[in-house]
FIDREN-855881 format. One record per atom (N, C-alpha, C): x negated, z negated, y. Coordinates in steps of 0.2 Angstrom, whole numbers, padded with zeros to 4 digits, always signed. Each point is the difference from the previous one (the first is absolute). Layout:
<sites>
XZY
...
</sites>
This chain:
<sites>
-0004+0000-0006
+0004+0000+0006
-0004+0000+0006
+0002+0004+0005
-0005+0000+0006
+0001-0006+0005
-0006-0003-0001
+0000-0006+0007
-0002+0001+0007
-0003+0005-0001
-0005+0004+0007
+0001+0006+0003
-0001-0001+0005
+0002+0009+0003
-0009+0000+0005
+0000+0010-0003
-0004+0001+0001
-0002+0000+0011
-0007-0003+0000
-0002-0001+0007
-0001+0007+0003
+0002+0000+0007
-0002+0007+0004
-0006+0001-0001
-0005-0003+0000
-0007+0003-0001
+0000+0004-0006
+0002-0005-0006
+0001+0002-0009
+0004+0008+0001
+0004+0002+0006
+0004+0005-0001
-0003+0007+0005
-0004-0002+0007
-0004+0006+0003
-0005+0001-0006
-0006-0005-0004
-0004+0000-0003
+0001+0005-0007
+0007-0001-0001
+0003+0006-0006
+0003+0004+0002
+0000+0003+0006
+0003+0006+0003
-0006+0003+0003
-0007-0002+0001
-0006+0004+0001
-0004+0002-0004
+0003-0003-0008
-0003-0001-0003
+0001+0008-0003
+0008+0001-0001
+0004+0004-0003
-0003+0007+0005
+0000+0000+0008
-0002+0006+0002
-0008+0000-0001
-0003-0005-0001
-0009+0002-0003
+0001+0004-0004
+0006-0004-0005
+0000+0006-0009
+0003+0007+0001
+0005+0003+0007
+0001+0006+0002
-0005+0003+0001
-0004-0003+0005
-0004+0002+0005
-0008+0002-0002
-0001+0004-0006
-0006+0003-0004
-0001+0004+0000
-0003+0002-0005
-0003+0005-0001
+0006+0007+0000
+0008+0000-0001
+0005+0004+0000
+0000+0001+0007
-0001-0005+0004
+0002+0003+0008
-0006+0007+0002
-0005-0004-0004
-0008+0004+0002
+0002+0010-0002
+0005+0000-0006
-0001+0006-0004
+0009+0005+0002
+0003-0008+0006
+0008+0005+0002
+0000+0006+0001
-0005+0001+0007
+0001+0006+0002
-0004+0007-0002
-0004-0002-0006
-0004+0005-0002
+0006+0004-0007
+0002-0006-0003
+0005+0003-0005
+0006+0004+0002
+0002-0005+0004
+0008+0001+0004
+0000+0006+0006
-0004-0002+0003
-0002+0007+0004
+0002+0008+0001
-0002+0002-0007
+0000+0006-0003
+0007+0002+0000
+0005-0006-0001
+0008+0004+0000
+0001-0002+0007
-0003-0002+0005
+0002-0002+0006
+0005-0006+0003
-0002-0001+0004
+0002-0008+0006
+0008-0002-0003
+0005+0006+0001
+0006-0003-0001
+0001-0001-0005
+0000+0005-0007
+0000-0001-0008
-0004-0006+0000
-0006-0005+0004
-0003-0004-0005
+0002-0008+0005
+0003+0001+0004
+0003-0005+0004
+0009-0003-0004
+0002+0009-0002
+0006-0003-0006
-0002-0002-0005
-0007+0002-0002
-0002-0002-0009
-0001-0007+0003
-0003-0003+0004
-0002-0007+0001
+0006-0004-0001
+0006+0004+0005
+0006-0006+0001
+0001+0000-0007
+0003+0004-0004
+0002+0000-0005
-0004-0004-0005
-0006-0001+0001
-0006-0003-0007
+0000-0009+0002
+0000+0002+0007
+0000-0009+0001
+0006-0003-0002
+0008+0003+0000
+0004-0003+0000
+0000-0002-0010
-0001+0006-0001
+0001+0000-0009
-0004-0005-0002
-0008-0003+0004
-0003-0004-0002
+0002-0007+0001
+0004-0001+0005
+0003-0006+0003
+0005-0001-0005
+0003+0005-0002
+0006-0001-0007
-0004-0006-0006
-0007+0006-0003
-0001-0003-0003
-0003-0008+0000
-0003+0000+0005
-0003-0005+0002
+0006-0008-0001
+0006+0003+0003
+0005-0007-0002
+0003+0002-0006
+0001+0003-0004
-0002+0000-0007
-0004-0006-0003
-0004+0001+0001
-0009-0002-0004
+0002-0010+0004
+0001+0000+0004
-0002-0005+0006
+0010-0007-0004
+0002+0006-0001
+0007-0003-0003
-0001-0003-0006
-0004+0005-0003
-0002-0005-0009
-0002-0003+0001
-0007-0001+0004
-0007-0007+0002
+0005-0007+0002
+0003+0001+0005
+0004-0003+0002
+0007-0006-0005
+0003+0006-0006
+0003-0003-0003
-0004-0003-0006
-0004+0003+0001
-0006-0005-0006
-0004-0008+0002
-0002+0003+0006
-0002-0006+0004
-0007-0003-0004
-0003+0004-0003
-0007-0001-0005
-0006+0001+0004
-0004-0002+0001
-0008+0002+0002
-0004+0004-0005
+0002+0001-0005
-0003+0006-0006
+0005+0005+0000
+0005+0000+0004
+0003+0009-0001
-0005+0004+0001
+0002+0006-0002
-0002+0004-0001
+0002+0008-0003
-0001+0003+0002
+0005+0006-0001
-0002+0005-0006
-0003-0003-0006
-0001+0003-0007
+0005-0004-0003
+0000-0007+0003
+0005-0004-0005
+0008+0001+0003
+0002+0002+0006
+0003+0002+0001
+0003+0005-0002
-0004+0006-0001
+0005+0007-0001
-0001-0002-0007
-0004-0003-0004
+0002-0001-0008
+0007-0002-0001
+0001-0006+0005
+0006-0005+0001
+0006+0007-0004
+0000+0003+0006
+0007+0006+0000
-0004+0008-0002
-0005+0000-0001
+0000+0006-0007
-0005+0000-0005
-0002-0005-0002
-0001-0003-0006
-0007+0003-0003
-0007+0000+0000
-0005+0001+0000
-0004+0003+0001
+0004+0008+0000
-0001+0006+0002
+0000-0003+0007
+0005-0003+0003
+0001+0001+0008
-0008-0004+0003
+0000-0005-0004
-0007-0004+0001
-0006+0004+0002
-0003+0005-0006
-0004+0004-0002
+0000+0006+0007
+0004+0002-0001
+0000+0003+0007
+0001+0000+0005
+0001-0008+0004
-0001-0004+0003
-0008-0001+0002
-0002-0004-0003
-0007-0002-0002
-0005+0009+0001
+0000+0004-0002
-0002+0008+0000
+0001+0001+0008
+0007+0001+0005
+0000+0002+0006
-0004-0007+0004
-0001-0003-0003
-0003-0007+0005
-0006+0001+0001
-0004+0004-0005
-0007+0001-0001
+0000+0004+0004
+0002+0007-0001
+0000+0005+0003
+0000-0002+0007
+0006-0003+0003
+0001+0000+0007
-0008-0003+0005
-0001-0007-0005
-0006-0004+0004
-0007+0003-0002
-0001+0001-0006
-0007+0004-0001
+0000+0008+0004
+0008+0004+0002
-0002+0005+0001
-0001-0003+0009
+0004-0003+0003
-0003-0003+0006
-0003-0004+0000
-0006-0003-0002
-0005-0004+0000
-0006+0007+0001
+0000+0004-0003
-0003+0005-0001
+0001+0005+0007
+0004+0001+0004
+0001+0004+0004
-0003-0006+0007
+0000-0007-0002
-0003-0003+0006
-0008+0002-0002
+0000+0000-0004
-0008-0001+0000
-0003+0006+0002
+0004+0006-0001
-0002+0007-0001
+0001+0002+0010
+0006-0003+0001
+0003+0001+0007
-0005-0004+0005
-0005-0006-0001
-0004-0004+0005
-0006+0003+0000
-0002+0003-0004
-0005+0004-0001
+0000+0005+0004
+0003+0005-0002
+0001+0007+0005
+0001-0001+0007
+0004-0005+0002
+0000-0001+0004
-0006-0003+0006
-0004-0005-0003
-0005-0001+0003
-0005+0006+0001
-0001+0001-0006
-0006+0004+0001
+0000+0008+0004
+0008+0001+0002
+0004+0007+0001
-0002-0002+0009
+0004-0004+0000
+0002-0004+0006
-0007+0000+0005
-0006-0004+0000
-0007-0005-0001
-0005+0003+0000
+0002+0008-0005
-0008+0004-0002
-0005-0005-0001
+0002-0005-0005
-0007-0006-0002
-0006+0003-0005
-0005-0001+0001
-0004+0004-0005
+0003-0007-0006
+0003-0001-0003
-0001-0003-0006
+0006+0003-0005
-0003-0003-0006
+0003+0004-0007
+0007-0001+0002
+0005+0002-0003
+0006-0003-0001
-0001-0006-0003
-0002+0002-0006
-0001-0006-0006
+0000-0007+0002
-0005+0000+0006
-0002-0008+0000
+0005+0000+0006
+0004+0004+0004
+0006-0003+0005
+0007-0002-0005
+0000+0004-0007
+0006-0003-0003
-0001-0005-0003
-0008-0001-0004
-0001-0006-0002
+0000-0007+0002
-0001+0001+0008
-0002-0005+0006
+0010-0003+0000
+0003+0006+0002
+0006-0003+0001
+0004-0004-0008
-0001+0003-0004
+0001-0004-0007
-0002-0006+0000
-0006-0001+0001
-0003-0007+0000
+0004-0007+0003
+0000+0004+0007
+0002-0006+0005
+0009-0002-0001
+0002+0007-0003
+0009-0001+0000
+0001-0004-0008
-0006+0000-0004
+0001-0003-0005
+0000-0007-0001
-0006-0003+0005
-0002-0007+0001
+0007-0001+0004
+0002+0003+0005
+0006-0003+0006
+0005-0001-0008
+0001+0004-0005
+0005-0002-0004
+0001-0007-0004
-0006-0003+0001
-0001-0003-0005
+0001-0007+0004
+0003+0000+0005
+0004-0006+0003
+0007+0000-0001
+0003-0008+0002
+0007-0001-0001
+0004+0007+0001
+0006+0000-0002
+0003+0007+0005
+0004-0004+0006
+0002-0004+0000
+0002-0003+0005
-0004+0003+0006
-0007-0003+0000
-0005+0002+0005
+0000+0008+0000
+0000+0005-0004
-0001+0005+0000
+0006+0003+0004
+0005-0002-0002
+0006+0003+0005
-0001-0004+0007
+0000-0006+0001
-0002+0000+0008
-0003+0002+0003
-0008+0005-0004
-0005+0005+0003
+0004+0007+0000
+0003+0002-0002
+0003+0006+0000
+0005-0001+0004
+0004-0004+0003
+0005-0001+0003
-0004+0001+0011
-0006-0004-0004
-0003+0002+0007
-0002+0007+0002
-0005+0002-0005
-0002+0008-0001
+0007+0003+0003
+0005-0001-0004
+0006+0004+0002
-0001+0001+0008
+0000-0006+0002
+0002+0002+0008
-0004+0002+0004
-0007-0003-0003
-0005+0006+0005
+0001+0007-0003
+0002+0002-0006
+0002+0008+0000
+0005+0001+0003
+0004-0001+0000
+0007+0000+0005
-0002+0004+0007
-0004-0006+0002
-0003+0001+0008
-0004+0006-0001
-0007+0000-0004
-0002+0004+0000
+0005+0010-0001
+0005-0001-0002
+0002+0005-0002
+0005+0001+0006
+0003-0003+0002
+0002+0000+0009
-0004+0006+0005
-0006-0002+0000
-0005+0003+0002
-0002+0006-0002
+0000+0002-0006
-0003+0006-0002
+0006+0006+0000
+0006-0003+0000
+0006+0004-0001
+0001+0002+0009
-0002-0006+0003
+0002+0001+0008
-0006+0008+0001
-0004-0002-0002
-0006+0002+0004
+0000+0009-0003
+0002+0001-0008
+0003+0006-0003
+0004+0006+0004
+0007-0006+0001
+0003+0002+0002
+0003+0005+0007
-0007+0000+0003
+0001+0002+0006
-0003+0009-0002
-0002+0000-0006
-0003+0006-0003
+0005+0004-0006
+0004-0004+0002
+0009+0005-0004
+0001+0004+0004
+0001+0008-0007
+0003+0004+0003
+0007+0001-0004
+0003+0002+0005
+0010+0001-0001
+0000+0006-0005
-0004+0006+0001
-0001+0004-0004
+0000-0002-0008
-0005-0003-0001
-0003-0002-0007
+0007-0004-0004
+0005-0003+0004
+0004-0005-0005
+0006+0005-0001
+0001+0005+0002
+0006+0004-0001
+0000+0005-0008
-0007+0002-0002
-0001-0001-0008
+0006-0001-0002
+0002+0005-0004
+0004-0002-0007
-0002+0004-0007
-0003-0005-0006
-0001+0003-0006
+0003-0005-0008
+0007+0001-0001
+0002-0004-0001
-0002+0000-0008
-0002+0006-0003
-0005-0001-0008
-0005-0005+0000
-0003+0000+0004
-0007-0004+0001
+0003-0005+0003
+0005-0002+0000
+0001-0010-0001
+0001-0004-0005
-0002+0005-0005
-0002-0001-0007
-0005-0003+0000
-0007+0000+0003
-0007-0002+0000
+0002-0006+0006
+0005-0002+0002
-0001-0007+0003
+0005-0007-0003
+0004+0003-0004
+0002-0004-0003
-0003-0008-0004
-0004+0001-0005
-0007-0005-0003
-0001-0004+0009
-0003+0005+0002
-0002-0006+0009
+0005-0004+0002
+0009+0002+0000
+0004-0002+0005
+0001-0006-0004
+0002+0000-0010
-0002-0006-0002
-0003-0002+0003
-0006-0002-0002
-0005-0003+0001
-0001-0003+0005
+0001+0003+0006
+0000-0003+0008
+0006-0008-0003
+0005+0002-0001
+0007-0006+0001
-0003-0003-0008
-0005-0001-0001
-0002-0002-0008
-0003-0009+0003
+0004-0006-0003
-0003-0007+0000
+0002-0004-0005
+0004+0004-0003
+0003-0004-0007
-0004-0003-0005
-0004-0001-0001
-0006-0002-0004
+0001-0007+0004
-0001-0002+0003
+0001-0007+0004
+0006-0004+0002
+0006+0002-0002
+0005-0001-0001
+0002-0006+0000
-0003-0002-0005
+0002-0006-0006
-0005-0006+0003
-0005+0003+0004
-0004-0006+0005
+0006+0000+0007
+0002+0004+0000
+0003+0000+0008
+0005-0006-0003
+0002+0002-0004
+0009-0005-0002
-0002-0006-0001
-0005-0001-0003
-0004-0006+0000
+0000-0006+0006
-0004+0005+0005
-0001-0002+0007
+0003-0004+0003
+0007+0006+0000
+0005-0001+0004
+0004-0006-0003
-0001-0003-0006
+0003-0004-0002
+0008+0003-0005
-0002+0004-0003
+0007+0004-0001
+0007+0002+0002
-0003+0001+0007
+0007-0001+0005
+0001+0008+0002
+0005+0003-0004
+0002+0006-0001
+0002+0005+0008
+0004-0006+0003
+0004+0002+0008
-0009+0003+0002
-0005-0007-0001
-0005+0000+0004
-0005+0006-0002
+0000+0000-0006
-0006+0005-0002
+0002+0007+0003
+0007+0002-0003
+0002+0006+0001
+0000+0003+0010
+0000-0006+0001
+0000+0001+0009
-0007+0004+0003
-0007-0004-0004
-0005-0004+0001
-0002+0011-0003
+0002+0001-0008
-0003+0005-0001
+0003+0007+0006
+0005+0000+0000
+0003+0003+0004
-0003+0002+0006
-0003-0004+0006
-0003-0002+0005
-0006+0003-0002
-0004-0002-0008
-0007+0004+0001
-0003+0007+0000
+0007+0002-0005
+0002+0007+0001
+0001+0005+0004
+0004-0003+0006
+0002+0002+0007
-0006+0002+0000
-0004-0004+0004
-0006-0001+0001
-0004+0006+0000
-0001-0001-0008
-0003+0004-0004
+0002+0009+0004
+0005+0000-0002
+0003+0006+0002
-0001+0002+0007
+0002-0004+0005
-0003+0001+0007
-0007+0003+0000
-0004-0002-0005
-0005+0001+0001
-0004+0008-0004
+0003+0000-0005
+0001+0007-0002
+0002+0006+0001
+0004-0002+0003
+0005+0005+0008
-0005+0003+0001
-0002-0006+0005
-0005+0000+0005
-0005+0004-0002
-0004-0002-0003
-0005+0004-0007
-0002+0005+0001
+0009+0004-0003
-0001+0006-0003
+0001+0006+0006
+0005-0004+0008
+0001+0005+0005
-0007+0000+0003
-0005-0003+0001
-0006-0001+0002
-0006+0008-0005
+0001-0002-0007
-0005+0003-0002
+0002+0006-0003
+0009+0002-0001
+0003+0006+0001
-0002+0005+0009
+0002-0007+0003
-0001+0005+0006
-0007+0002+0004
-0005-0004-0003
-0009+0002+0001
-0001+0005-0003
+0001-0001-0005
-0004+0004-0007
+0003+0008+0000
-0002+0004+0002
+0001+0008-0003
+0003+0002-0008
+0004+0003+0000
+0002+0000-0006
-0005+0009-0005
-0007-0003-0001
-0005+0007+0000
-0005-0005-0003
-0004+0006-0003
-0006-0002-0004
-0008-0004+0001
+0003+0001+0010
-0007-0002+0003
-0002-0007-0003
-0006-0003+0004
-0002-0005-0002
+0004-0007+0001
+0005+0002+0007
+0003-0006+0001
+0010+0003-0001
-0002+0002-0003
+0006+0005-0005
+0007-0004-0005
+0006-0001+0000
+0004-0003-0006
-0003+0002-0008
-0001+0006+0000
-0001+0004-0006
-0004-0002-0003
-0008+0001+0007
-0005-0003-0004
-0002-0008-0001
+0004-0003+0003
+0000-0007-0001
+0003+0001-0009
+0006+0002-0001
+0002-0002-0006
-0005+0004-0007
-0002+0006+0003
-0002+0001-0004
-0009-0003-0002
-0002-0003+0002
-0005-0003+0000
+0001-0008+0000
+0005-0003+0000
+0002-0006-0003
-0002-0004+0006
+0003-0001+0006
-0005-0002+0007
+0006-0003+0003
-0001-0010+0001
+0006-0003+0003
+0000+0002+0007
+0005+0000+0003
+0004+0004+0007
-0006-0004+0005
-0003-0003+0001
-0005-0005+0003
-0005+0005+0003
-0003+0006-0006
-0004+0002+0001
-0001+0007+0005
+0005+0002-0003
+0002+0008+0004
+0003-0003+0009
+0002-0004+0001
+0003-0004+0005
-0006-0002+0004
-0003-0004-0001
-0007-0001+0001
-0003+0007+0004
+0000+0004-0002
-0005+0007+0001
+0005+0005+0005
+0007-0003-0002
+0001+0007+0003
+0002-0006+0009
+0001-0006-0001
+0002-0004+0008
-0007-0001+0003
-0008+0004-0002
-0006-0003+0003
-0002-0004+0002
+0003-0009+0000
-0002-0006+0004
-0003-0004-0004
-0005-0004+0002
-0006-0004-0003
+0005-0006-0002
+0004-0003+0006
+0004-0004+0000
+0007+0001-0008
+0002+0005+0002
+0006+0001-0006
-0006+0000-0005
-0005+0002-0003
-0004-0001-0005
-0001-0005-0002
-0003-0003+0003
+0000-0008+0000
+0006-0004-0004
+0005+0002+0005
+0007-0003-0003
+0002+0002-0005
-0001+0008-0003
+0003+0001-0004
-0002-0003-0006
-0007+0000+0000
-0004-0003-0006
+0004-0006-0001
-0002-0004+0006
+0003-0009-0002
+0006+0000-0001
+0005+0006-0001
+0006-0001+0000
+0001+0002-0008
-0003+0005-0002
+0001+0002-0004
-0004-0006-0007
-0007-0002+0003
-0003-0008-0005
+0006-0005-0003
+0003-0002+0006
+0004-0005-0001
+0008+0003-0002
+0001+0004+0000
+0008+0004-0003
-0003-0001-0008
-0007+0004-0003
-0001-0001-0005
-0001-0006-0005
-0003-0006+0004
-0004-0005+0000
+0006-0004-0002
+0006+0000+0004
+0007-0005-0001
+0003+0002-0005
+0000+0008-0001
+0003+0003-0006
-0002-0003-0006
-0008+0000+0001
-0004+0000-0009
+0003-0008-0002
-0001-0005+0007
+0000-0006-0003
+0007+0000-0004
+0004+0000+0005
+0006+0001-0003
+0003+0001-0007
-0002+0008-0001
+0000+0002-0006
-0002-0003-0006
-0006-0004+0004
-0004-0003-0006
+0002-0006-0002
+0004-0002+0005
+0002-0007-0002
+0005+0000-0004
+0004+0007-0001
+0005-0001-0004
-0002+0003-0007
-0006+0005+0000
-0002+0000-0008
-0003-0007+0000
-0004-0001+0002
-0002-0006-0004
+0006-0004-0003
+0004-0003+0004
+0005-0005-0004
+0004+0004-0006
+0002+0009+0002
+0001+0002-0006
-0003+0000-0006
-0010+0000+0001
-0005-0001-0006
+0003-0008-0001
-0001-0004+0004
+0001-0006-0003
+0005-0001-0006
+0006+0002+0002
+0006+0001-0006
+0000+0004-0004
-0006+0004+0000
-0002+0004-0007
-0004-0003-0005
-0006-0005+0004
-0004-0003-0003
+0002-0008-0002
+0006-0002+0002
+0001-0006-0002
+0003+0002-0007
+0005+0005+0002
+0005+0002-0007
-0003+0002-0007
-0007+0002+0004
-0004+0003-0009
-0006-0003+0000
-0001-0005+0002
-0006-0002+0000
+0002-0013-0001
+0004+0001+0004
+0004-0004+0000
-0003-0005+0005
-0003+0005+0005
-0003-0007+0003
-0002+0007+0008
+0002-0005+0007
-0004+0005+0004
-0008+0000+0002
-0002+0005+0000
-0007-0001+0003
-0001+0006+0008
-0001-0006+0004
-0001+0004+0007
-0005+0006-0001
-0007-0001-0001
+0000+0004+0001
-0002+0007-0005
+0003-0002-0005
-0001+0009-0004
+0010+0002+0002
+0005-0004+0003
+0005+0005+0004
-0004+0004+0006
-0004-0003+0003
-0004+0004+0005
-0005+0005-0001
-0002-0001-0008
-0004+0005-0002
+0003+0007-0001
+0007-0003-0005
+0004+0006-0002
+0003+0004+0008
+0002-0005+0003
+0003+0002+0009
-0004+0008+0003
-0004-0003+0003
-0006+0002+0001
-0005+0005-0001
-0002-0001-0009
-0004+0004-0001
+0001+0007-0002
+0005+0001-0003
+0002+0008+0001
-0001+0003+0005
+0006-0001+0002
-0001+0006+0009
-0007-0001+0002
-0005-0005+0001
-0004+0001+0002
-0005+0006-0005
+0001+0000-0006
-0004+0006-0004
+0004+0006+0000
+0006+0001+0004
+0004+0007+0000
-0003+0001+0006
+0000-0003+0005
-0005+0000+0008
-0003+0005-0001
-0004-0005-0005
-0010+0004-0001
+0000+0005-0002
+0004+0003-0005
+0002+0006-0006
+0001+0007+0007
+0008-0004+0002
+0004+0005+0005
+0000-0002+0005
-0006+0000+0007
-0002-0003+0003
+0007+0003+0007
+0003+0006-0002
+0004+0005+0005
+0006+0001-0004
+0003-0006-0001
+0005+0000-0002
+0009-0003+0005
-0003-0002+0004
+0003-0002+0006
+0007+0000-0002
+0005+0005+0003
+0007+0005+0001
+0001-0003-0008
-0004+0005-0004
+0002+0000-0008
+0001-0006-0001
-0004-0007-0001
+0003-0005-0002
+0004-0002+0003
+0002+0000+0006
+0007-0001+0002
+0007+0003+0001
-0001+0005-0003
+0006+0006-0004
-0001-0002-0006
-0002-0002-0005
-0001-0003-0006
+0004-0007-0002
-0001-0004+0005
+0000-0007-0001
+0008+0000+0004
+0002+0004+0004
+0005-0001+0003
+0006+0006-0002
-0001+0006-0004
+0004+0004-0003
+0002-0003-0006
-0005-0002-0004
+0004-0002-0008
-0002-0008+0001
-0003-0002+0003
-0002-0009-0001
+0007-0005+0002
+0001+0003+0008
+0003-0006+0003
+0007+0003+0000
+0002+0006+0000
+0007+0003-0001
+0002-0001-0006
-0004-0002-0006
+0002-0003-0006
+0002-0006+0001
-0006-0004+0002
+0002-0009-0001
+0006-0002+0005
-0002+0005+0005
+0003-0006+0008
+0006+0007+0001
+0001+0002-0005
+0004+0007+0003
+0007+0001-0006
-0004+0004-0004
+0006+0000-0005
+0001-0006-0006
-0005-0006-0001
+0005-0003-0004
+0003-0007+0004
-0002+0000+0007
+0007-0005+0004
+0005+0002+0001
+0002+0009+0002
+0005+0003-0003
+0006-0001-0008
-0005-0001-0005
+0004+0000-0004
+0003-0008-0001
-0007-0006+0001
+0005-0006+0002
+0006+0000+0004
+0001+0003+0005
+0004+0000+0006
+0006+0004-0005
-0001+0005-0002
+0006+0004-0003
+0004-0006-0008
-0005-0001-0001
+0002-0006-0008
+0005-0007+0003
-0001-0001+0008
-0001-0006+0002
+0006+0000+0004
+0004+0009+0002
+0004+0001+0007
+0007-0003-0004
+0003-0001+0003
+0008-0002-0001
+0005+0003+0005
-0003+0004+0005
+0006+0004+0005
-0001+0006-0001
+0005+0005+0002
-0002+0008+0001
-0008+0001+0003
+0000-0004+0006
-0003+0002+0006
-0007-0005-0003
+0001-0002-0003
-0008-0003-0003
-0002+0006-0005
+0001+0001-0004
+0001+0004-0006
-0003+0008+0002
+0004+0002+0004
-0001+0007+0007
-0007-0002+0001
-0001-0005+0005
-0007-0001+0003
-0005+0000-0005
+0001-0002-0005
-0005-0003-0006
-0001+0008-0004
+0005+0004-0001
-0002+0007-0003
-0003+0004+0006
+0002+0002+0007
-0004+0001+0004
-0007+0001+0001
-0001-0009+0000
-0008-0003-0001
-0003+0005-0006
+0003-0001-0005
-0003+0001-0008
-0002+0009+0002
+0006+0005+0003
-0003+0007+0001
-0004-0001+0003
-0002-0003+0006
-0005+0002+0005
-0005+0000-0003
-0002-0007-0002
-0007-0003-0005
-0001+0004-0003
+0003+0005-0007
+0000+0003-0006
+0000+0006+0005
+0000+0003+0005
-0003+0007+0003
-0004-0002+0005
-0001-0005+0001
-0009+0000+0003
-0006+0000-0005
+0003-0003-0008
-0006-0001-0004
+0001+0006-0003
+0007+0006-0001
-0002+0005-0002
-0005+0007+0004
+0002-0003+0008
-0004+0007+0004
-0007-0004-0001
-0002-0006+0000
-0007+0000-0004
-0004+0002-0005
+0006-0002-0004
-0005+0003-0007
-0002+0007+0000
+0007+0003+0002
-0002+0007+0002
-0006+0004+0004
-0001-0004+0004
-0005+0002+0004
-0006-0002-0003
-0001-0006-0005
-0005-0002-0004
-0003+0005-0005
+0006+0002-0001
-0001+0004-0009
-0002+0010+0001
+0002-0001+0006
+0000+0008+0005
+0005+0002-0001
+0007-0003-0002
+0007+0005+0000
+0001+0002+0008
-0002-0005+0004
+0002+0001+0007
-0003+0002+0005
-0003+0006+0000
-0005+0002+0005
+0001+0001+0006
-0003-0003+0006
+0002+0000+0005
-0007+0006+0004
-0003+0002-0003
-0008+0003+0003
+0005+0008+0003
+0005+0001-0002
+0004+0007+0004
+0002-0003+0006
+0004-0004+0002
+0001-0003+0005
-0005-0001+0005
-0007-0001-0003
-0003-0001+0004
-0006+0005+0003
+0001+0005-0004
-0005+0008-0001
-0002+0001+0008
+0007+0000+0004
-0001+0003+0006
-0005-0003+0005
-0001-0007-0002
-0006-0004+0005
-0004+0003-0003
-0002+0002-0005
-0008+0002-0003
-0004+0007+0007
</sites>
């Protein structure tokens, strides 16, 4: 039974916390992906993708909530209602999503710096250097970790005030009137992933003390947020960037795998915007990874309690961790790709299509039922124009002939 209602600090602290976990490496890669079908289609794709994820987000936040457990968990959950298969590919999409963005930060800090900075040094020892330090920051309370990220948040916030300000004086009117609505196929995986914080979920409702009115306000709020800033994002590096193959080009941004950071950078000339862009972009990734990582880790923790019968901190951080950082190494330019990977089949699985079918097993009105099959087509045709474009059924390279 609840004694305590959650404190305003306890509730800005989980609403910054939530736009840190928007606010990554997906903002980095909007307007490179999105771009290409142009301003208005990616501006609907947004409204449309953050509201379907706020669906399921109270979903997911309703069961945590009715459970009221500090080990929920969302393997034992989709078991709960579809019984061990649901588990299994549960557990499968959870990997995907955090190894495939764990891997995109790593891959995304890199390029960046060394794009950004012209530093005479390897990549290697800039990805290695940032692995190092984000791994020891993990190995404190998360309590403390969330209050560091809550802070990060808001000097990224500021900081990105500024770079959007200073952008946007270099929009042309031209460039947002683009319309290609095939190729908003290619930004699909991003617009997930941008409205993507569900992996934390089960820490928020905790937080808040399981106070359903308060949580659902609190996510709500960080979403907006989120979204204002996405907006903002996309009108900014839609209306800088040339939709052409030059250097500071949409085209060649996507097709050399290159966060929106960099082409922006080069084509606004200021020492100043350079400056910020980097630290805007350090800290977008930096709040993302911890984030992320906090929530594989407790996932490894509940893998390694369950089959080992005992937690060990640090081989969950081993397992967290050490992969994407050897995908890094292997596929050092995988940027885009892992997060069209992680976000087409990982998170439109877990966070997409099987809260839908909770929701549908769960409706008892017409208009519950309606909304819950809805949910269930949109998910099951964003993971289908995925795969399709994974497998080569879906070629978009005609669409795009004429930039060549």
């Amino acid at each position: 039974m609840q004694t305590t209602k959650p404190s305003m600090l306890q509730i800005i602290s989980i609403g910054f916390l939530i736009v840190g976990n928007l606010i990554g490496a997906g903002i980095l890669a909007l307007p490179i992906n999105t771009g290409l079908a142009g301003f208005v289609p990616s501006l609907i794709g947004l409204f449309i993708t953050s509201a379907a994820m706020y669906y399921s987000a109270i979903i997911l936040s309703s069961e945590a909530v009715q459970q009221q457990q500090s080990t929920f968990n969302y393997p034992s959950l989709y078991q709960t209602y579809l019984g061990t298969a649901g588990k299994w590919v549960a557990v499968a999409a959870n990997l995907i999503i955090l190894y495939g963005l764990l891997t995109a930060y790593l891959t995304g800090i890199t390029t960046i710096i060394t794009k950004l900075f012209n530093l005479n040094v390897q990549p290697v020892w800039l990805m290695l250097g940032f692995f190092a330090v984000t791994s020891l920051i993990s190995l404190a309370a998360v309590d403390k970790i969330m209050k560091y990220i809550a802070l990060l948040v808001v000097v990224k916030c500021a900081a990105f005030v500024v770079i959007a300000g200073m952008a946007g004086t270099h929009v042309r009117v031209e460039n947002l009137s683009h319309a290609n609505w095939p190729l908003f196929v290619c930004g699909i995986p991003i617009l997930v992933t941008a409205f993507h914080f569900h992996n934390i979920i089960p820490a928020i409702c905790q937080s808040l003390q399981w106070d359903m009115k308060v949580i659902s306000r609190t996510m709500l709020v960080g979403m907006v947020m989120g979204f204002l800033m996405n907006g903002t994002w996309l009108l900014v590096g839609i209306g800088v960037l040339p939709l052409d193959t030059s250097s500071i080009g949409l085209v060649n941004a996507f097709q050399k795998n290159l966060p929106a950071t960099i082409p922006l950078a080069e084509a606004i000339g200021s020492q100043t915007f350079l400056l910020l862009a980097g630290f805007f972009a350090m800290v977008a990734i930096t709040t993302a990874y911890l984030a992320n990582g906090m929530g594989l880790i407790g996932f490894m923790d509940d893998l390694t309690s369950h089959h080992l019968g005992r937690v060990n901190p640090l081989l969950s951080r081993g397992l967290s961790f050490g992969p994407p950082l050897v995908i890094a190494l292997v596929y050092p330019d995988v940027f885009l790709k892992a997060i069209d990977f992680a976000g087409g089949f990982g998170i439109v699985t877990l966070f997409g299509i099987l809260p839908s079918i909770i929701a549908l097993r769960k409706a008892r009105t017409p208009l519950q039922k309606g909304l819950g099959i809805a949910m269930l087509l949109l998910f099951g045709l964003f993971f289908l124009l995925e795969a399709g474009q994974e497998l080569g059924m879906l070629d978009i390279s005609a669409e795009m002939e004429h930039w060549k």
